[in-house]
KEKESE-480940 format. One record per residue (C-alpha): residue in three letters; x negated, y, z negated; residue number from 1; chain. Coordinates in pm, 1 decimal, padded with zeros to 6 digits. Layout:
PT,ALA,X,Y,Z,NUM,A
...
***
This chain:
PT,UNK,00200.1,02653.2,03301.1,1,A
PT,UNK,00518.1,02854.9,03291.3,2,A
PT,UNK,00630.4,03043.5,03591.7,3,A
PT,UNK,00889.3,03325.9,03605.7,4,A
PT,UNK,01076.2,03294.6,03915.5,5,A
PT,UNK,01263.9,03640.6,04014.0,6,A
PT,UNK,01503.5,03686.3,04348.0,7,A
PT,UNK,01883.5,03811.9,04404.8,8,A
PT,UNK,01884.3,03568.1,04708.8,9,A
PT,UNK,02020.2,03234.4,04470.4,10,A
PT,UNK,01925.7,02986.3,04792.6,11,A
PT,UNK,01559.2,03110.5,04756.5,12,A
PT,UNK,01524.3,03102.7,04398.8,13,A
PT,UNK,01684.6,02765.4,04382.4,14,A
PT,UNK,01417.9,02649.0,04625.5,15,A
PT,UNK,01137.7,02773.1,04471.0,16,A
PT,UNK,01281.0,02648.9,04121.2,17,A
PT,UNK,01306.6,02268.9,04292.7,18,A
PT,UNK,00976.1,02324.8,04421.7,19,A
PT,UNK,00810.8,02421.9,04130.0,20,A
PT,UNK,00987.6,02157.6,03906.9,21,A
PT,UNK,00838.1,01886.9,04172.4,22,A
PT,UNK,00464.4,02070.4,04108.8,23,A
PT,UNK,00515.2,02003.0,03757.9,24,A
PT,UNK,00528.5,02369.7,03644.7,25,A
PT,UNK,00771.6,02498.1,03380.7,26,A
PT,UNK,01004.9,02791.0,03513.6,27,A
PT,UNK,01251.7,03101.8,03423.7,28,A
PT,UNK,01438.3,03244.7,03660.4,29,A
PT,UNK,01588.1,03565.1,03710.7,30,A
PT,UNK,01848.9,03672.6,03956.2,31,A
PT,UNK,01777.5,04046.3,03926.0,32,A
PT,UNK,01492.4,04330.3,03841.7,33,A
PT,UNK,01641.2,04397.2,03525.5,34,A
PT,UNK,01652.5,04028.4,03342.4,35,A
PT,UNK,01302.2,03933.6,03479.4,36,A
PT,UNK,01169.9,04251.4,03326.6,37,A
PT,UNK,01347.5,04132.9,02970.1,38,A
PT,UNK,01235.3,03754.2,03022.5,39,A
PT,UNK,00870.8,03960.8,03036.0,40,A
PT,UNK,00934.9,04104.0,02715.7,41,A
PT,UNK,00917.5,03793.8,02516.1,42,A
PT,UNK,00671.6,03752.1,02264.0,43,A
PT,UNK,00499.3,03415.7,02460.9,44,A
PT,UNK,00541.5,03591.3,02841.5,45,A
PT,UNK,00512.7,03353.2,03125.9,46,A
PT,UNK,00118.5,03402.7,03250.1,47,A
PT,UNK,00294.2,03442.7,03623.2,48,A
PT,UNK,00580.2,03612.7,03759.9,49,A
PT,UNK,00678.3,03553.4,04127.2,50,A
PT,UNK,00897.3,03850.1,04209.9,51,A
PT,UNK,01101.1,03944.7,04537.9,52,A
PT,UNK,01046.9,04317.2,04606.0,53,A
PT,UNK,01424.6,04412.2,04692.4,54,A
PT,UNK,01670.0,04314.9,04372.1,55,A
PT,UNK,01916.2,04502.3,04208.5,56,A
PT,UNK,01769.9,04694.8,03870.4,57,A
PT,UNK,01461.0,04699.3,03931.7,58,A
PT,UNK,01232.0,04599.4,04232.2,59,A
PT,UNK,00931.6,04368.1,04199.9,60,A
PT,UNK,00720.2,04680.8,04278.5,61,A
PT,UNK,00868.3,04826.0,03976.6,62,A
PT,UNK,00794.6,04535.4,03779.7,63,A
PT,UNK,00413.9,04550.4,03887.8,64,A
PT,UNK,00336.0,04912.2,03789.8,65,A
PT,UNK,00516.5,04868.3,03424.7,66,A
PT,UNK,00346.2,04521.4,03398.0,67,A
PT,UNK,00007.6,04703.3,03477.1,68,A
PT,UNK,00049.2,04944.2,03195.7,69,A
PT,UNK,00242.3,04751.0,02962.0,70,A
PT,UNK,-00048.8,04642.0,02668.0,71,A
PT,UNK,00026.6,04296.9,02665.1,72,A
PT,UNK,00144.9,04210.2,03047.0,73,A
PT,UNK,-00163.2,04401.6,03196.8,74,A
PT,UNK,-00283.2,04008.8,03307.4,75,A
PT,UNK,00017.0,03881.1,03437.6,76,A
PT,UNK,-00043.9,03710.2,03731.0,77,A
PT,UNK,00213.9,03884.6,03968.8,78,A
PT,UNK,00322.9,03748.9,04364.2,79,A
PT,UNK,00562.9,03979.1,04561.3,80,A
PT,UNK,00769.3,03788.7,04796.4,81,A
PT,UNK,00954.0,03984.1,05091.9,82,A
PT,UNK,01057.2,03987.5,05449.4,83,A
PT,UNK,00824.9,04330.2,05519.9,84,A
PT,UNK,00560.6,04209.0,05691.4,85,A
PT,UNK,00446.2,04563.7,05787.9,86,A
PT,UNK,00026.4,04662.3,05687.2,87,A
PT,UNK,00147.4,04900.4,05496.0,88,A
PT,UNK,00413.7,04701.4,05271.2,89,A
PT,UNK,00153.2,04484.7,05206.2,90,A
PT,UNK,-00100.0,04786.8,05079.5,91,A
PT,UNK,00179.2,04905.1,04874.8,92,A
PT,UNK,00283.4,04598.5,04720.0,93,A
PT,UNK,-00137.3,04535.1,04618.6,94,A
PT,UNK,-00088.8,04895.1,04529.6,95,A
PT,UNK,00166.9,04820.7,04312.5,96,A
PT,UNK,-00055.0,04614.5,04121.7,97,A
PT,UNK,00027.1,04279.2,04243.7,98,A
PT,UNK,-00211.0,03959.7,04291.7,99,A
PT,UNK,-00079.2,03813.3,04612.4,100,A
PT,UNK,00174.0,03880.2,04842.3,101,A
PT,UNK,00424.8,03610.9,05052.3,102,A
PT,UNK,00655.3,03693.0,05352.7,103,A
PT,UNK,00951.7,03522.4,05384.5,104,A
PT,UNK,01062.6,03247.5,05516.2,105,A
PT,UNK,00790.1,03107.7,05251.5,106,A
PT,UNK,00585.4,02853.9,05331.6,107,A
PT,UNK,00611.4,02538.4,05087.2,108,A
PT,UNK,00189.5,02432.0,05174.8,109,A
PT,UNK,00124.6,02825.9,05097.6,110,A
PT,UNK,00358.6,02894.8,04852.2,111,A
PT,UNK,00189.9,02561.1,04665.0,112,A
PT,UNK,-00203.3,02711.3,04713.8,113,A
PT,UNK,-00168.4,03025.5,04628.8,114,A
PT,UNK,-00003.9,02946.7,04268.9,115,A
PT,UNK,-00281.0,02724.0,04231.3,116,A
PT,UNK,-00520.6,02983.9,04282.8,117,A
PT,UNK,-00316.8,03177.1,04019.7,118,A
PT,UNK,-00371.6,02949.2,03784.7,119,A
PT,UNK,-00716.9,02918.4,03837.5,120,A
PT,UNK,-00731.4,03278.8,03757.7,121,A
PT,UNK,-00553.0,03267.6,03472.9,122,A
PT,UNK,-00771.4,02981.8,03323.6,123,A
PT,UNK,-01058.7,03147.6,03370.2,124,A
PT,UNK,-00904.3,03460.8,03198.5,125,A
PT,UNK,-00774.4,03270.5,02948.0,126,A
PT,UNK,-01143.8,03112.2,02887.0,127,A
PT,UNK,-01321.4,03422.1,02916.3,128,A
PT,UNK,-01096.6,03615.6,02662.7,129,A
PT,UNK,-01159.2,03288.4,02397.9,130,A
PT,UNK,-01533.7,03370.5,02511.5,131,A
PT,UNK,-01513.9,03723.2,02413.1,132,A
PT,UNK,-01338.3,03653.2,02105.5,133,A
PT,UNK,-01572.0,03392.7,01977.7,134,A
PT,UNK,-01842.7,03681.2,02044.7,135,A
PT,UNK,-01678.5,03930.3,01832.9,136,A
PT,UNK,-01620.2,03715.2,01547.7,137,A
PT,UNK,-02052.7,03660.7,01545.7,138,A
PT,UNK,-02105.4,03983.7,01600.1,139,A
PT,UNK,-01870.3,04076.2,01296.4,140,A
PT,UNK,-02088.3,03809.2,01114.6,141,A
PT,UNK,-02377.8,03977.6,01162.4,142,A
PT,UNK,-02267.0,04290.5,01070.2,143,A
PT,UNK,-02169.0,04158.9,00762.9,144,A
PT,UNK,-02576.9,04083.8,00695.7,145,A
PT,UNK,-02648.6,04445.9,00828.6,146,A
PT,UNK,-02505.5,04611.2,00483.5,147,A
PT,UNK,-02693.2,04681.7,00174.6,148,A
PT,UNK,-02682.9,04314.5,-00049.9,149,A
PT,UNK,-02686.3,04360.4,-00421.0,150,A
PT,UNK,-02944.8,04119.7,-00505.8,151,A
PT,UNK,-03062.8,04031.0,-00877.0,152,A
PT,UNK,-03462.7,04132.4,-00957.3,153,A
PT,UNK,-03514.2,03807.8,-01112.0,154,A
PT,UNK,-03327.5,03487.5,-00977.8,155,A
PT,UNK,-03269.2,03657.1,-00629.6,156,A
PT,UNK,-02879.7,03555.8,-00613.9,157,A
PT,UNK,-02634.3,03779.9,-00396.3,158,A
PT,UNK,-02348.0,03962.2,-00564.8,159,A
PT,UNK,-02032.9,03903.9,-00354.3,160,A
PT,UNK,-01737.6,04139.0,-00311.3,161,A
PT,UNK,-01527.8,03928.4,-00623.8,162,A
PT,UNK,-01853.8,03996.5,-00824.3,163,A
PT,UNK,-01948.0,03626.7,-00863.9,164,A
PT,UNK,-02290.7,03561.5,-00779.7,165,A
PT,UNK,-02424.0,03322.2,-00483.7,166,A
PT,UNK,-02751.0,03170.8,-00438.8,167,A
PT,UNK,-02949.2,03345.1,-00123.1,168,A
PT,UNK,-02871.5,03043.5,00114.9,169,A
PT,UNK,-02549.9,02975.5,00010.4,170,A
PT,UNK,-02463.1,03346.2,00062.0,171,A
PT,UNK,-02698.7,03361.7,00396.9,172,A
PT,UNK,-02504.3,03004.1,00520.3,173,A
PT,UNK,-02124.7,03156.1,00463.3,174,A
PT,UNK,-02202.5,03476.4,00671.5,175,A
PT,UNK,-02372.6,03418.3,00945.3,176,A
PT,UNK,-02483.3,03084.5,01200.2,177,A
PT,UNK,-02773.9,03066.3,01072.2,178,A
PT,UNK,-02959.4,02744.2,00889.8,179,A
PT,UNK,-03219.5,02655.5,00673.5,180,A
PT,UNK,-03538.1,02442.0,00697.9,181,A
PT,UNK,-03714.0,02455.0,00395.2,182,A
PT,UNK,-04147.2,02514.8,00414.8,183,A
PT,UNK,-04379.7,02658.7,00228.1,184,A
PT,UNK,-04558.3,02989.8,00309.5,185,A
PT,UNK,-04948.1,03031.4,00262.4,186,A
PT,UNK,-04898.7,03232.3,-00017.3,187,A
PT,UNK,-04654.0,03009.7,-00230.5,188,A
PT,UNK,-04900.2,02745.3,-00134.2,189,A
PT,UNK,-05224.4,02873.0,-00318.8,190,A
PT,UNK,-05009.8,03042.5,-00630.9,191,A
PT,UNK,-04794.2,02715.7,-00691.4,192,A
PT,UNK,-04859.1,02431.6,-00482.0,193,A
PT,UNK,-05250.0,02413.7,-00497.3,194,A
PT,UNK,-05261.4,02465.2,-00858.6,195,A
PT,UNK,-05059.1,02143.9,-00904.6,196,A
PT,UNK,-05255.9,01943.7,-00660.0,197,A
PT,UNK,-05569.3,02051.5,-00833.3,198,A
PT,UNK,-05443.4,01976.0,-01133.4,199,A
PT,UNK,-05306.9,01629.0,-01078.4,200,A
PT,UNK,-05648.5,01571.8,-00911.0,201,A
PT,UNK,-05854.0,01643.6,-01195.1,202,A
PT,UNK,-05610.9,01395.6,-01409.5,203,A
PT,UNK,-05661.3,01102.9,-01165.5,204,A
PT,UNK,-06046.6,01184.8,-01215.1,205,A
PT,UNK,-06074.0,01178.7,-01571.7,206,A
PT,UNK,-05790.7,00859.2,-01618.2,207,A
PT,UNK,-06038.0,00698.6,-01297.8,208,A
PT,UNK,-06394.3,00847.3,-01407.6,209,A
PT,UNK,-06630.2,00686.5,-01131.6,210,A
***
């Protein structure tokens, strides 16, 4: 996973790059408000920005409410790091719209489980949004069988939007989850099927007369 690491402080940001190169986690770093908010701007963002609050440009509370309302950052996993320690620096900072807040001087055991927990989040996010879109492609399936089908009077094939035509399963198969498991109904039975078994009775009889 790919971490965006932003802080003017170059000590701490160093750190927390070393650190999170030893965890095994990709990073970017930024050494101001401004260049983490561009790094967040990339096509493929980083899934979770560590931010201090106080850095030239723009502060990592700044970051949070444009992250919040930008379309495609709206999930970023977002920590504020900072040396306010004050109840109500931490409301503001959750206010803000960030996930987790650390004071300063971090904490390597913390700083390590609460990205983890990050991540978890974002997996699950990530699996429930794959979830969602699976759903939405079978529900666009079956609203694909909810239109009127031209269908032909005699041989029962399906016109398809080129114009070629498609026998019923086939067409039934390609649209929708759905399978086939071929019976006989009662009334196909005694029109087609007993007729035949009557009849191939009645040769057997006369070829076997008893």
């Amino acid at each position: 996973m790919k971490i965006l690491i932003a802080d003017d402080d170059s000590i701490i940001r160093e750190l927390m790059l070393a650190l999170l190169k030893k965890w095994e986690y990709n990073t970017l770093e930024a050494s101001n408000g401004h260049e983490a908010w561009k790094l967040l701007q990339h096509p493929e963002p980083p899934p979770m920005a560590i931010l201090d609050w106080m850095m030239p440009g723009m502060s990592g509370l700044e970051i949070c409410r444009q992250a919040r309302a930008h379309p495609t950052l709206s999930a970023l996993y977002i920590v504020i790091v900072t040396a306010r320690e004050a109840s109500h620096d931490v409301l503001a900072g959750f206010e803000a719209g960030a996930d987790d807040y650390m004071v300063k001087p971090l904490n390597r055991e913390q700083l390590q489980a609460r990205i983890r927990v990050g991540e978890r989040i974002i997996n699950l996010q990530s699996k429930l949004a794959q979830r969602i879109r699976e759903l939405e492609q079978a529900l666009a399936q079956v609203k694909i069988l909810q239109g009127l089908l031209p269908i032909c009077s005699y041989c029962k094939r399906i016109r398809n939007d080129n114009q070629s035509w498609s026998e019923l399963e086939q067409y039934v198969s390609k649209h929708s989850q759905a399978q086939f498991s071929h019976t006989i109904c009662p009334g196909c039975y005694q029109t087609y099927v007993k007729p035949e078994l009557d009849a191939l009775r009645q040769y057997k009889n006369k070829k076997n007369p008893e």
